[in-house]
LUMDREN-161031 format. One record per residue: residue number from 1; z, x, y of N, C-alpha, C in turn. Coordinates in steps of 0.1 Angstrom, whole numbers. Layout:
// LUMDREN-161031
k/nZ/nX/nY/caZ/caX/caY/cZ/cX/cY
NUM/Z/X/Y/Z/X/Y/Z/X/Y
...
END
This chain:
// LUMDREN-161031
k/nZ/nX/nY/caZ/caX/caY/cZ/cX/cY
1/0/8/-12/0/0/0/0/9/13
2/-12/-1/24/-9/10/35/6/4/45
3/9/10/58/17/6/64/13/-12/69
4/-2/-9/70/-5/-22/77/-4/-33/66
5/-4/-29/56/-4/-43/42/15/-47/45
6/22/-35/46/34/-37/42/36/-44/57
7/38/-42/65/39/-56/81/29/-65/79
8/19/-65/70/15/-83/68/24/-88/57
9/26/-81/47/38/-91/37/46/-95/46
10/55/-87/54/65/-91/61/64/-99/66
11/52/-98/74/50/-114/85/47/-127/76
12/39/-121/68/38/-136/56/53/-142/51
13/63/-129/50/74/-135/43/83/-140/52
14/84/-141/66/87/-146/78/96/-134/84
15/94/-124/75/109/-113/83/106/-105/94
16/115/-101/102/117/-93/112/118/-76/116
17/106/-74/108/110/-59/105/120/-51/114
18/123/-57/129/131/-47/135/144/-49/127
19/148/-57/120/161/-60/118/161/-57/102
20/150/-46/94/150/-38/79/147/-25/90
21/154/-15/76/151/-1/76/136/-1/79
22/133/11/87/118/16/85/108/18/74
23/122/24/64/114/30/55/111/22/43
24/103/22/40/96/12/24/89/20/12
25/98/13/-3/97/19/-12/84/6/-16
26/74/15/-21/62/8/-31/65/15/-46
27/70/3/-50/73/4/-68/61/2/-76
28/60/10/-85/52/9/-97/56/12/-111
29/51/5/-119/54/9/-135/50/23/-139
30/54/32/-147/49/46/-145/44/45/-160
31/33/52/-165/34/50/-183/35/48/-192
32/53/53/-189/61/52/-205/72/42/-202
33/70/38/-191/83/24/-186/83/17/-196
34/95/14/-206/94/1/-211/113/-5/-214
35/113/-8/-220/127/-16/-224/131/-8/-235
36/149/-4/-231/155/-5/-247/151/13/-246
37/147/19/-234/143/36/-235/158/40/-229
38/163/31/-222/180/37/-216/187/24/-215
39/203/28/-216/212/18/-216/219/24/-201
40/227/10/-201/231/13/-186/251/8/-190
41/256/20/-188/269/16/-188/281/16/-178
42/288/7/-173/293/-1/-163/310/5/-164
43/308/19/-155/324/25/-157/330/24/-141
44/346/24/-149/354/19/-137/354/35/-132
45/363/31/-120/368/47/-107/370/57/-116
46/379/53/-125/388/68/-133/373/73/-143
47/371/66/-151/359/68/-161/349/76/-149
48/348/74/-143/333/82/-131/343/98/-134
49/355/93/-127/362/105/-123/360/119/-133
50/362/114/-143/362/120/-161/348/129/-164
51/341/121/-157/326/125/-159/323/136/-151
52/329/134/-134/322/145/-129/330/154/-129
53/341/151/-137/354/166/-137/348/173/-146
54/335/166/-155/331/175/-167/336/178/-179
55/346/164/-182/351/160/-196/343/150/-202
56/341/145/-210/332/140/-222/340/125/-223
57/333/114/-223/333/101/-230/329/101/-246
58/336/94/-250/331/94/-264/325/81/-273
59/318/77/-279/319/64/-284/324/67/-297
60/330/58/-309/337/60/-315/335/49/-326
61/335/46/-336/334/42/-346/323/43/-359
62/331/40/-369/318/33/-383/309/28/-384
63/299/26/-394/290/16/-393/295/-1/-391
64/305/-2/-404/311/-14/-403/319/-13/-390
65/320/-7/-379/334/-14/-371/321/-12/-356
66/331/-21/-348/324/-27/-337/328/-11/-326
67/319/-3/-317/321/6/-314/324/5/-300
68/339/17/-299/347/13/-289/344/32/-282
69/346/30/-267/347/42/-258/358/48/-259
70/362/61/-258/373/71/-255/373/80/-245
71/382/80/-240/382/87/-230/393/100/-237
72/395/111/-223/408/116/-236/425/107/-234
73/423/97/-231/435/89/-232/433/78/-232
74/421/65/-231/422/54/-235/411/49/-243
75/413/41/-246/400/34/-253/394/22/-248
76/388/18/-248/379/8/-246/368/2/-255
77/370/-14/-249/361/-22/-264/347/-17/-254
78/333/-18/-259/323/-21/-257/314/-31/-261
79/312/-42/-246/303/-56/-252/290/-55/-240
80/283/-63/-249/268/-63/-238/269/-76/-229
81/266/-71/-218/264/-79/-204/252/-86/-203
82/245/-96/-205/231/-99/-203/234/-102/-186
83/221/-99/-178/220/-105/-166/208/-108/-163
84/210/-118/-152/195/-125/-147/185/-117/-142
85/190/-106/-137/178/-95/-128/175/-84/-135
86/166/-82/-132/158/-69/-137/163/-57/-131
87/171/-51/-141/174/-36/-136/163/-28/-141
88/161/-21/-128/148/-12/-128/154/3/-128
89/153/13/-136/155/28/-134/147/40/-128
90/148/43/-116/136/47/-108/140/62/-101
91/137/73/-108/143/85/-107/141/89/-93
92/151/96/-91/150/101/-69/145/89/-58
93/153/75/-65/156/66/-53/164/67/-48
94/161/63/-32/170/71/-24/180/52/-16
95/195/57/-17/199/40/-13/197/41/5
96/203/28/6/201/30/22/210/35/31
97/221/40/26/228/47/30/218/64/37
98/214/70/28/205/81/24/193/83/36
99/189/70/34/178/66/43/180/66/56
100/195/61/58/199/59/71/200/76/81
101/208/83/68/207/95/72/196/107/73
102/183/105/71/174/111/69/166/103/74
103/163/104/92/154/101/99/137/102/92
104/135/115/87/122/118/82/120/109/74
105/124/106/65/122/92/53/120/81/58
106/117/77/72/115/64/78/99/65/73
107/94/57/61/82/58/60/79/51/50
108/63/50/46/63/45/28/67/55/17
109/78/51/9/80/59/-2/71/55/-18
110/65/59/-21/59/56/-37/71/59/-45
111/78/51/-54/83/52/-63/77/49/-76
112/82/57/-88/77/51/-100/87/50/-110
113/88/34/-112/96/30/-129/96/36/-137
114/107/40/-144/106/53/-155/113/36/-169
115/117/28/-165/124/25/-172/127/10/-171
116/136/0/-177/139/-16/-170/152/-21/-182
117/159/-30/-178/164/-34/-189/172/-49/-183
118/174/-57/-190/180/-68/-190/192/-72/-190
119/201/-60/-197/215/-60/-198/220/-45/-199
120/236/-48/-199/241/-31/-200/254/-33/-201
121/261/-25/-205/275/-19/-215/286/-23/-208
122/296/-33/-210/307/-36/-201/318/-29/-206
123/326/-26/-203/337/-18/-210/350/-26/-209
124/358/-29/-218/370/-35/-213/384/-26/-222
125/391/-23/-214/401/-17/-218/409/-22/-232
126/416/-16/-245/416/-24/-257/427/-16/-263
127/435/-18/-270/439/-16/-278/434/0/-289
128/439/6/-291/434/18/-297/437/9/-316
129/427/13/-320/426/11/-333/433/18/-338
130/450/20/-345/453/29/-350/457/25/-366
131/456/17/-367/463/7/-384/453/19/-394
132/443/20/-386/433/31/-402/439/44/-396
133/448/45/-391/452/59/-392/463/57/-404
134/471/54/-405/481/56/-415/478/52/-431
135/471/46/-429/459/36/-444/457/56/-447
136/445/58/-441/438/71/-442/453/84/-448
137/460/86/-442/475/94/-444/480/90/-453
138/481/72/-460/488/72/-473/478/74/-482
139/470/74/-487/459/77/-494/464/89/-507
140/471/95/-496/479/107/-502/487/115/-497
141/497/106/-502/513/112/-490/518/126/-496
142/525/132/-494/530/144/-496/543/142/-502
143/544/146/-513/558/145/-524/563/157/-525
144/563/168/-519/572/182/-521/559/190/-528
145/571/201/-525/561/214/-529/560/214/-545
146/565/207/-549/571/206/-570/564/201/-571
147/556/189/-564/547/178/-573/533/180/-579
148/531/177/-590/522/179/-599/513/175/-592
149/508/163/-587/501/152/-576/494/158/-568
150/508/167/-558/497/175/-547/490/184/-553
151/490/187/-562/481/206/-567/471/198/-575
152/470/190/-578/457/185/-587/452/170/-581
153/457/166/-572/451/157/-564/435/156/-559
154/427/146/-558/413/145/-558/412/139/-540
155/422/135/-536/421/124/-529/416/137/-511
156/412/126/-500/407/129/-490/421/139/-481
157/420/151/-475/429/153/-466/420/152/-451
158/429/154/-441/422/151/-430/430/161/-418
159/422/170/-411/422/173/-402/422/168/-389
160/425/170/-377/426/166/-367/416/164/-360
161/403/171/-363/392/168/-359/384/153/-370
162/389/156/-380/386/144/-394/389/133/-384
163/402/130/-380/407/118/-381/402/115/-363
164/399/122/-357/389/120/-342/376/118/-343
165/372/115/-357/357/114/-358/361/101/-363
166/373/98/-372/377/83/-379/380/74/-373
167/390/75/-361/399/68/-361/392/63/-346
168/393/51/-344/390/45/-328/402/40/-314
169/405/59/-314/411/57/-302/411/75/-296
170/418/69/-288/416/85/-278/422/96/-280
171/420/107/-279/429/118/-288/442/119/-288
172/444/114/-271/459/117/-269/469/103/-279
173/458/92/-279/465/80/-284/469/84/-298
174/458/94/-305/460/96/-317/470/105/-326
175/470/115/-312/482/126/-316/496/118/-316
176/495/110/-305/508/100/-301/515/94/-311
177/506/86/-321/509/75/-331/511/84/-344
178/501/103/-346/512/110/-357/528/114/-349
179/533/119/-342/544/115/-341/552/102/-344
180/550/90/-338/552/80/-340/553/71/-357
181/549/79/-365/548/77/-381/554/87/-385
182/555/101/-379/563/109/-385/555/119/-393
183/543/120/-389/531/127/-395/533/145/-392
184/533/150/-404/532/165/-399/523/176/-408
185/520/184/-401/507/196/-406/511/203/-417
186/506/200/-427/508/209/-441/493/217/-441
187/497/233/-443/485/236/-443/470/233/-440
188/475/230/-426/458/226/-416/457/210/-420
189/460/203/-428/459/187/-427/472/182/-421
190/470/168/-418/479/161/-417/484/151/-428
191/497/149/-428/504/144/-441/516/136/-438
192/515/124/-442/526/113/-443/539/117/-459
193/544/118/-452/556/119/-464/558/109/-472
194/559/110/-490/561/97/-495/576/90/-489
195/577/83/-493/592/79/-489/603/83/-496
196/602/86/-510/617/88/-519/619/105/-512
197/605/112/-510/605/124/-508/615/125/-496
198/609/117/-482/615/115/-474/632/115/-474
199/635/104/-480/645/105/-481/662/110/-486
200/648/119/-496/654/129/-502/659/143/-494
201/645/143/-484/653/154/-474/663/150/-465
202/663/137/-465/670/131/-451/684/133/-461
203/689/127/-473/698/128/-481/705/145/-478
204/698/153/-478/704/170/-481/711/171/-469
205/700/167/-454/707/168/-443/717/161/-439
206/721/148/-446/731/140/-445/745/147/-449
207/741/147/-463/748/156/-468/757/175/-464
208/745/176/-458/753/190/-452/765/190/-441
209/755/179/-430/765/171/-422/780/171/-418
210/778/163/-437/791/155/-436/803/167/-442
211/796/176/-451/807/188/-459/813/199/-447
212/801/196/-436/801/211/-430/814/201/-415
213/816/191/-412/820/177/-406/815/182/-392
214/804/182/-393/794/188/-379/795/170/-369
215/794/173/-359/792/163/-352/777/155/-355
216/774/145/-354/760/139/-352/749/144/-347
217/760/149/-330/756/148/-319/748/163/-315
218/754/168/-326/755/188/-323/750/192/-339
219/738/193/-348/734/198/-357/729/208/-354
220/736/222/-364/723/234/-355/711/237/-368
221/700/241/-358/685/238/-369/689/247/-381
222/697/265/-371/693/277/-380/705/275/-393
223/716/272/-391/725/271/-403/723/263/-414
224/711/249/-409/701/240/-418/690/248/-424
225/684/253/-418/678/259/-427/680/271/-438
226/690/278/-433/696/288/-440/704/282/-455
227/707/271/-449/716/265/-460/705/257/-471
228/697/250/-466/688/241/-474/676/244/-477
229/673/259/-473/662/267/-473/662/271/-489
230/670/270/-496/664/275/-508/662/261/-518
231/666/250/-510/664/237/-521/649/229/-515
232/648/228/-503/634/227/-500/625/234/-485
233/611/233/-488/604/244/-474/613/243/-466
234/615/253/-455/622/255/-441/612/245/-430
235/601/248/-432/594/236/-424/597/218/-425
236/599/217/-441/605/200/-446/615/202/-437
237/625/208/-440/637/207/-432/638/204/-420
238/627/213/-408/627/212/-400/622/198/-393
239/611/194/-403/607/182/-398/613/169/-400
240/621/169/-412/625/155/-410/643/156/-401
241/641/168/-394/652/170/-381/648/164/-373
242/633/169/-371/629/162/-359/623/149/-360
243/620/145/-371/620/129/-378/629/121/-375
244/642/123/-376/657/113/-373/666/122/-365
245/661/132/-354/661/131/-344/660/137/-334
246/670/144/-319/664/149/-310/666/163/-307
247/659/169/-306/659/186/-305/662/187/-291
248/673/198/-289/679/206/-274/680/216/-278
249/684/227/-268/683/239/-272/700/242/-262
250/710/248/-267/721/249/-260/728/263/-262
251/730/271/-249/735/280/-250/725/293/-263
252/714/291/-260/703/301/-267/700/293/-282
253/707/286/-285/707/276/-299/701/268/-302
254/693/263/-314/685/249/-311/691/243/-319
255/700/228/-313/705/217/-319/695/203/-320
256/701/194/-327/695/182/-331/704/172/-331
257/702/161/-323/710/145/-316/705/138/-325
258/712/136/-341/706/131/-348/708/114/-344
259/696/104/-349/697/91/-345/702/82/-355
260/713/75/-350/719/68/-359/713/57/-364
261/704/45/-354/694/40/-356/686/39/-366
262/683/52/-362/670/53/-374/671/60/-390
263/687/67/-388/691/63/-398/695/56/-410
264/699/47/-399/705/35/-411/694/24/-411
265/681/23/-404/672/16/-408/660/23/-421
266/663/38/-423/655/44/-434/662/39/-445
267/675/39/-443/685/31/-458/686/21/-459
268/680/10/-448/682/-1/-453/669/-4/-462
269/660/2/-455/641/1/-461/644/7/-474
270/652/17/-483/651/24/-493/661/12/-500
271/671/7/-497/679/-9/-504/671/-15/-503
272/660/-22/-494/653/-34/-497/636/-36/-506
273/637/-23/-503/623/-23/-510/619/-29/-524
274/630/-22/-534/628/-30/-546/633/-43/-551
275/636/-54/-540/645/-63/-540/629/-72/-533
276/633/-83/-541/622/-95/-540/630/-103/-521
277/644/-106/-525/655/-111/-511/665/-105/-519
278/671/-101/-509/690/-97/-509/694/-104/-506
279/703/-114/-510/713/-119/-504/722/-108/-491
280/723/-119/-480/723/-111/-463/739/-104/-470
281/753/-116/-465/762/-105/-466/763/-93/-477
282/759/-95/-487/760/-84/-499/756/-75/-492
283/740/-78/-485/735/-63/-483/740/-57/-475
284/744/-63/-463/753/-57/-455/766/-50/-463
285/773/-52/-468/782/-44/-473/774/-34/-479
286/766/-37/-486/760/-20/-494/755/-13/-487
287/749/-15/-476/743/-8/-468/751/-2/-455
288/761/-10/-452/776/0/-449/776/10/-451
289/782/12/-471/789/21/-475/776/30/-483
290/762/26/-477/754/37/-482/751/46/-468
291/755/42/-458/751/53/-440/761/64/-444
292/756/74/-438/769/87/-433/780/79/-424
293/790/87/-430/806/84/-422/801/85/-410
294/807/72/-403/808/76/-387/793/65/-383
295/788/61/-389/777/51/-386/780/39/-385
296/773/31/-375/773/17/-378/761/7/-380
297/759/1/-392/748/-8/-392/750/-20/-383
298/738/-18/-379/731/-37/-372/721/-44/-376
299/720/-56/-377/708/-64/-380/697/-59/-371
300/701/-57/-355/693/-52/-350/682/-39/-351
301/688/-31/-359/682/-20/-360/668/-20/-368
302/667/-31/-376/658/-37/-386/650/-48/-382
303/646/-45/-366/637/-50/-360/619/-48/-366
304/611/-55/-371/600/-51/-374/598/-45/-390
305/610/-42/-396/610/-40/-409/613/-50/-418
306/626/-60/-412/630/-68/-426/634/-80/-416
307/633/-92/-425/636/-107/-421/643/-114/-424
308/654/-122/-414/666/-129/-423/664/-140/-423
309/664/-148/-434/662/-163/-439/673/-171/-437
310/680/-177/-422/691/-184/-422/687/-201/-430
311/679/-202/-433/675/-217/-437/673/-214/-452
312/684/-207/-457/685/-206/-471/696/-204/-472
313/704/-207/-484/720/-210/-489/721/-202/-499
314/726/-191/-504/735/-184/-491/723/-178/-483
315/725/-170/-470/716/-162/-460/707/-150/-467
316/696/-148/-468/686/-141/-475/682/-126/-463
317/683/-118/-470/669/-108/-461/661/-104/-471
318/647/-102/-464/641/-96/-471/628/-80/-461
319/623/-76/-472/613/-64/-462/598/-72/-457
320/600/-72/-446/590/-71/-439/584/-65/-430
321/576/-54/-432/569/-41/-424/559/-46/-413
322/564/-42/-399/550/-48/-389/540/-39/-394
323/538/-28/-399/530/-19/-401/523/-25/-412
324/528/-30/-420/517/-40/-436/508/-52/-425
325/515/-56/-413/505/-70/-409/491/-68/-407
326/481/-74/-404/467/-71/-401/466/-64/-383
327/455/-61/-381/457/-54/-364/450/-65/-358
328/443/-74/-360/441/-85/-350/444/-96/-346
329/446/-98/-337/453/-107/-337/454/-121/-344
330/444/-131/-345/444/-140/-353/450/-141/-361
331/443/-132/-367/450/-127/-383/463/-119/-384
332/470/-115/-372/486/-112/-377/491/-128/-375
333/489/-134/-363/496/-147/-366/492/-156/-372
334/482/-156/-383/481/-163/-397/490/-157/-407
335/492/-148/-407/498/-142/-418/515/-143/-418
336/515/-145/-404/528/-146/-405/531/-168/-403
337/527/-170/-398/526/-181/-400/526/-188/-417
338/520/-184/-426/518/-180/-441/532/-176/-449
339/536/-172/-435/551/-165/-443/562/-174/-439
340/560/-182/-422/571/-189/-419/561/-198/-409
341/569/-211/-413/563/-220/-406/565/-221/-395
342/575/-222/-394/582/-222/-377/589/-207/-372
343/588/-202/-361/594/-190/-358/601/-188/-340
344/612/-186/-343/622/-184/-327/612/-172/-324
345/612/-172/-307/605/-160/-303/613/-144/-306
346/628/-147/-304/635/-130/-313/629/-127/-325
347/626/-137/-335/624/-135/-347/610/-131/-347
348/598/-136/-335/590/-131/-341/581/-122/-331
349/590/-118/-319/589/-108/-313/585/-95/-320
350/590/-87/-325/591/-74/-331/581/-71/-340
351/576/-86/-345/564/-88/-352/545/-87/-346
352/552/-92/-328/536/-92/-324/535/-85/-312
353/552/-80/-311/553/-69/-298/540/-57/-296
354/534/-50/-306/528/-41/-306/509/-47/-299
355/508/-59/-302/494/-67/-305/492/-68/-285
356/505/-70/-276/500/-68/-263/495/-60/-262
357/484/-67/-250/475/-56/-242/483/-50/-229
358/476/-39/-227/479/-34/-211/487/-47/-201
359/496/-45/-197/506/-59/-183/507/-74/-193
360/507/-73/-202/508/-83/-214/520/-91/-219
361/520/-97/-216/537/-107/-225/534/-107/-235
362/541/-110/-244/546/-116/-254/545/-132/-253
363/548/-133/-243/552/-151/-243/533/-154/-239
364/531/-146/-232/513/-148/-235/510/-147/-243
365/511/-141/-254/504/-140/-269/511/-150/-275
366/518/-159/-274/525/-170/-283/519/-183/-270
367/516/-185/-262/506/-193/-258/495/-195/-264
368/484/-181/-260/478/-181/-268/476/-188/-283
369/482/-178/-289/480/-182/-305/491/-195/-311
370/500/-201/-306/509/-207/-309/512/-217/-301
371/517/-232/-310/525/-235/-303/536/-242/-305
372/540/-246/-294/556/-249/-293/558/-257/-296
373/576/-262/-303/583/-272/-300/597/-271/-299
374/607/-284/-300/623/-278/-299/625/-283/-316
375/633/-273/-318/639/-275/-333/656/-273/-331
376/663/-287/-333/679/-286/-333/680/-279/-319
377/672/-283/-311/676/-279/-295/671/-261/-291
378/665/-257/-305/659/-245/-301/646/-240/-299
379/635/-236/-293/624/-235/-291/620/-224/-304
380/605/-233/-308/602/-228/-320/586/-226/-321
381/579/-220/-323/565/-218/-325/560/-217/-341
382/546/-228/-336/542/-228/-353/527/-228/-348
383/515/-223/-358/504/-223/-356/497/-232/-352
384/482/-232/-343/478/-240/-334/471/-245/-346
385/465/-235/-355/457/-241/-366/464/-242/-382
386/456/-252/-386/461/-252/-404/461/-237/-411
387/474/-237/-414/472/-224/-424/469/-229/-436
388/461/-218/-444/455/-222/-457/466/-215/-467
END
């Protein structure tokens, strides 16, 4: 187009050129323009940020799983945006900002379409997929240096790079959630401890504890391992210190603030496991007199593990692991629904606490999926839909 074509469109289209930029782009299709040659993905302030600091986005998933972004600390779902306009991809267009600033460019610019598309990549902030991380880690937990199992074992190990190519979340989310399980490095993999194993170390260090009448509060690492070093690795030892509980260093020494909590909820999970229901007070008495001296059990501490059946004669517990429920949502509150028909929000708090999103209630997610009524004057939630 000449200048004189581009002031007769204008006048034909009724506009005022004094009141558009001078300069005018004439667009063309270029060759190889076509659809589905580039995607267009729709990132927020921080995500740009990431990019031009010169760290890497990642996308992330299986064939079977729906594929989510990573950043190095969040994740994100990825869904397609359809829109009504034609996005056009047109290399060294210049915006009007650009224009504004570069007097010379007051003119006709020829552009050429490299590209077009219809839709593009929305990103919404999500939940890190971490449930296949621990699936992947039991596979083949770690039973001691004695076990026949680990030395002739067939099964998958996984490195840290393994489980960044597996798992759909962000590195840091990933390293986060092996602490958070209690996950530690045996010879370059990572390794969940079976549980009897577990508890078997937790048992030695209870035990030294109590002969040696060390405070809780004040365990020192090096006389643990000296002492327990020849019944199992100095590394076991070390880690299930730092398993149940908190490492200081005092006066050049490194001590451990062992957790009472999470003590006496490893013993209640090793009593209930092989038990279909316990009867409630029984278990409470056995599970008293199975804690180290100086402990106290609570119902509370067995938040997300086990569930008490007051609508049974006598009072029942039984094991219930948030970690066994499904990761989505629907389907944890079918399953638990399946398990109880009606549920107080304490009771089933601890169960869907983990399922919030980012600024998320609880009491939103039982909107959501649930609903209400009063039972004997207490507020009670039951499925919106028929459980099968």
């Amino acid at each position: 187009r000449s200048r004189a074509e581009v002031d007769a469109t204008l006048q034909t289209a009724k506009l005022n050129s004094a009141e558009l930029l001078p300069a005018v782009h004439c667009l063309s299709f270029g060759p190889q323009a076509s659809a589905g040659e580039c995607c267009l993905l729709q990132l927020e302030p921080g995500l740009c940020a990431e990019l031009e600091a010169g760290r890497s986005l990642i996308i992330r998933g299986e064939k079977d799983e729906k594929a989510v972004l990573c950043s190095k600390d969040k994740t994100y779902d990825m869904k397609i945006a359809d829109t009504s306009n034609m996005l056009l991809f047109i290399p060294g267009c210049k915006t009007p900002e650009e224009l504004n600033a570069d007097p010379a460019s007051c003119n006709i610019i020829h552009s050429q379409i490299a590209g077009f598309s219809n839709n593009y990549w929305e990103l919404r902030r999500c939940r890190p997929k971490l449930k296949k991380l621990r699936k992947l880690l039991m596979e083949d937990p770690y039973e001691g240096p004695s076990s026949q199992k680990d030395q002739t074992s067939t099964c998958s190990k996984y490195t840290t790079e393994d489980l960044l190519s597996l798992i759909q979340a962000s590195e840091e989310e990933i390293l986060h959630q092996l602490q958070v399980i209690d996950a530690c490095k045996i010879e370059g993999y990572w390794r969940i401890l079976e549980f009897s194993y577990e508890m078997k170390l937790l048992d030695h260090v209870t035990q030294l504890i109590d002969s040696e009448s060390w405070s809780l509060n004040k365990v020192p690492l090096r006389t643990c391992l000296e002492e327990l070093g020849s019944l199992e690795p100095r590394e076991m030892i070390e880690h299930i210190l730092l398993s149940y509980g908190r490492k200081y260093v005092d006066d050049g020494e490194v001590y451990f603030e062992m957790c009472e909590d999470k003590i006496c909820r490893a013993i209640a999970q090793m009593l209930l496991q092989n038990a279909v229901k316990f009867n409630l007070s029984e278990f409470q008495e056995v599970w008293q007199q199975s804690v180290p001296e100086g402990m106290t059990t609570r119902l509370d501490q067995l938040k997300g593990l086990a569930l008490v059946d007051k609508s049974s004669r006598p009072e029942t517990i039984f094991l219930l692991k948030v970690e066994d429920l499904p990761e989505d949502n629907q389907e944890r509150f079918n399953s638990l629904f399946s398990i109880r028909e009606k549920w107080t929000e304490v009771d089933i708090t601890p169960y869907i606490q983990d399922l919030c999103a980012e600024k998320q209630t609880v009491g939103a997610l039982l909107t959501k999926y649930a609903r209400s009524s009063m039972l004997n004057g207490v507020k009670v939630y039951n499925s919106r839909r028929p459980i099968s």
